[in-house]
C-alpha positions as a Markdown table, in Angstrom:
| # | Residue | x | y | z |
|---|---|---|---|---|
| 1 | Unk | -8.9 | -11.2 | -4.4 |
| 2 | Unk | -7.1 | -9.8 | -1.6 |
| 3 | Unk | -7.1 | -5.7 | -1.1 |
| 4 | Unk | -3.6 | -4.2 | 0.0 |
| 5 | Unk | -4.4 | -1.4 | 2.8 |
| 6 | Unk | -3.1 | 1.9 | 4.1 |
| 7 | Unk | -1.2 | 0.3 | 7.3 |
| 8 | Unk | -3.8 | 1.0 | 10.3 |
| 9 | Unk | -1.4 | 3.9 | 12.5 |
| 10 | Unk | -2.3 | 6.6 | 14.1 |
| 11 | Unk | -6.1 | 7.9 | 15.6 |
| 12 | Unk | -8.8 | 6.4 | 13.3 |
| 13 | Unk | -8.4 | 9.7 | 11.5 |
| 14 | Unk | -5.0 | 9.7 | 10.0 |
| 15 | Unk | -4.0 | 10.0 | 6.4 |
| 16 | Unk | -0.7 | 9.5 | 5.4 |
| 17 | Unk | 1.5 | 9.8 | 1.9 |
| 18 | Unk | 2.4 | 7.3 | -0.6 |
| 19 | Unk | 5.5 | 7.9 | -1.1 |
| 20 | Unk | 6.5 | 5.0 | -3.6 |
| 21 | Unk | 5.8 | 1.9 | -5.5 |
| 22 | Unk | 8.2 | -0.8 | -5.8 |
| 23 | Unk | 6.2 | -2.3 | -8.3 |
| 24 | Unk | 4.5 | -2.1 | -11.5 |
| 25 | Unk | 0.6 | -2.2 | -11.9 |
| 26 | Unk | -0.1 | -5.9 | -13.5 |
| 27 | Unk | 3.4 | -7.6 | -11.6 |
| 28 | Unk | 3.2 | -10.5 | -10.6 |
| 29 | Unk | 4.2 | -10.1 | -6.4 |
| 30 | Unk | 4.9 | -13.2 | -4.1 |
| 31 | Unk | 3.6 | -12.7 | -0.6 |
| 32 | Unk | 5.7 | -10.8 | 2.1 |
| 33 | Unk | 7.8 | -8.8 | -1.2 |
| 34 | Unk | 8.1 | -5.5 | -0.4 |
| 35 | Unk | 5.2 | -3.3 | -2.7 |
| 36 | Unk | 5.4 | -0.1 | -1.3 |
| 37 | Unk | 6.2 | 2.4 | 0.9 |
| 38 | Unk | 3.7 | 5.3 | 3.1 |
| 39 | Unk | 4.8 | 8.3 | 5.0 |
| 40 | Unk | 2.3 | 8.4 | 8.3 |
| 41 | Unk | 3.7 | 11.3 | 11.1 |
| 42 | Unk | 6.8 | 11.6 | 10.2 |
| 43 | Unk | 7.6 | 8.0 | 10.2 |
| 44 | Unk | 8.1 | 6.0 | 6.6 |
| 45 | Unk | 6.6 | 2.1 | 6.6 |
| 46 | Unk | 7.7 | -0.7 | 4.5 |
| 47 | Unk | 4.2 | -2.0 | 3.0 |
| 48 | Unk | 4.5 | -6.1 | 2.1 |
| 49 | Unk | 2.3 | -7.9 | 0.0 |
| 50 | Unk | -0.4 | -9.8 | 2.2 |
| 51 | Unk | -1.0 | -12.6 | -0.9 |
| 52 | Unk | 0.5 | -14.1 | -4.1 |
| 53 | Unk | -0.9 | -12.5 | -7.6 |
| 54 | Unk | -1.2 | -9.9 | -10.1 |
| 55 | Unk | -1.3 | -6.4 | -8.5 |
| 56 | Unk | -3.8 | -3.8 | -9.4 |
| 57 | Unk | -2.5 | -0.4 | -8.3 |
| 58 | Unk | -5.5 | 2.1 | -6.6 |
| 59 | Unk | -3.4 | 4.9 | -6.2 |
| 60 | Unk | -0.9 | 6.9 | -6.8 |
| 61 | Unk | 2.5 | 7.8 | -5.4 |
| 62 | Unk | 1.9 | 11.0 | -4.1 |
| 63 | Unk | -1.5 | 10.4 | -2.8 |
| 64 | Unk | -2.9 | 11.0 | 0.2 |
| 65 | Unk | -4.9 | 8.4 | 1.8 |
| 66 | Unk | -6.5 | 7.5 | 5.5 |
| 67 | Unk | -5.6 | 5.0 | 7.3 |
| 68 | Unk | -7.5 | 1.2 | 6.3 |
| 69 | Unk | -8.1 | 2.5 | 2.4 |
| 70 | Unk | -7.9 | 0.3 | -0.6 |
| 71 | Unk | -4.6 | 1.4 | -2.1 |
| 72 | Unk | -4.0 | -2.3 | -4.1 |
| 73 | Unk | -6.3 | -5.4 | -5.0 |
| 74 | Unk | -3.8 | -8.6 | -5.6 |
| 75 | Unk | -5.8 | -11.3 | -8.0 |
């Protein structure tokens, strides 16, 4: 299992939005696809899949998350 995390920017502190999905929970996603993507500072980042699998969404578009949290597991 491999966890898909908020992309490490900003102080240790900083949260960011997701801002969408590109996927569906339970796709199947290849490595390096495009998944998702945050909103950190002003600044909107592309999130890729770090593995091949079955993706398990962990939150929602819209949430607000810190930087380093679990947003995905990949199976």
């Amino acid at each position: 299992m491999t966890d898909v995390l908020f992309p490490p920017v900003g102080d240790a502190d900083a949260e960011g939005v997701l801002a969408t999905w590109f996927v569906h929970d339970g796709e199947r996603v290849n490595e390096g696809a495009l998944i998702a993507e945050v909103a950190v500072d002003k600044v909107d980042l592309e999130l890729t899949a770090p593995a091949t699998g079955v993706i398990h969404l962990l939150a929602g578009e819209g949430d607000v998350r810190r930087r380093g949290a679990v947003i995905a597991r990949i199976e």
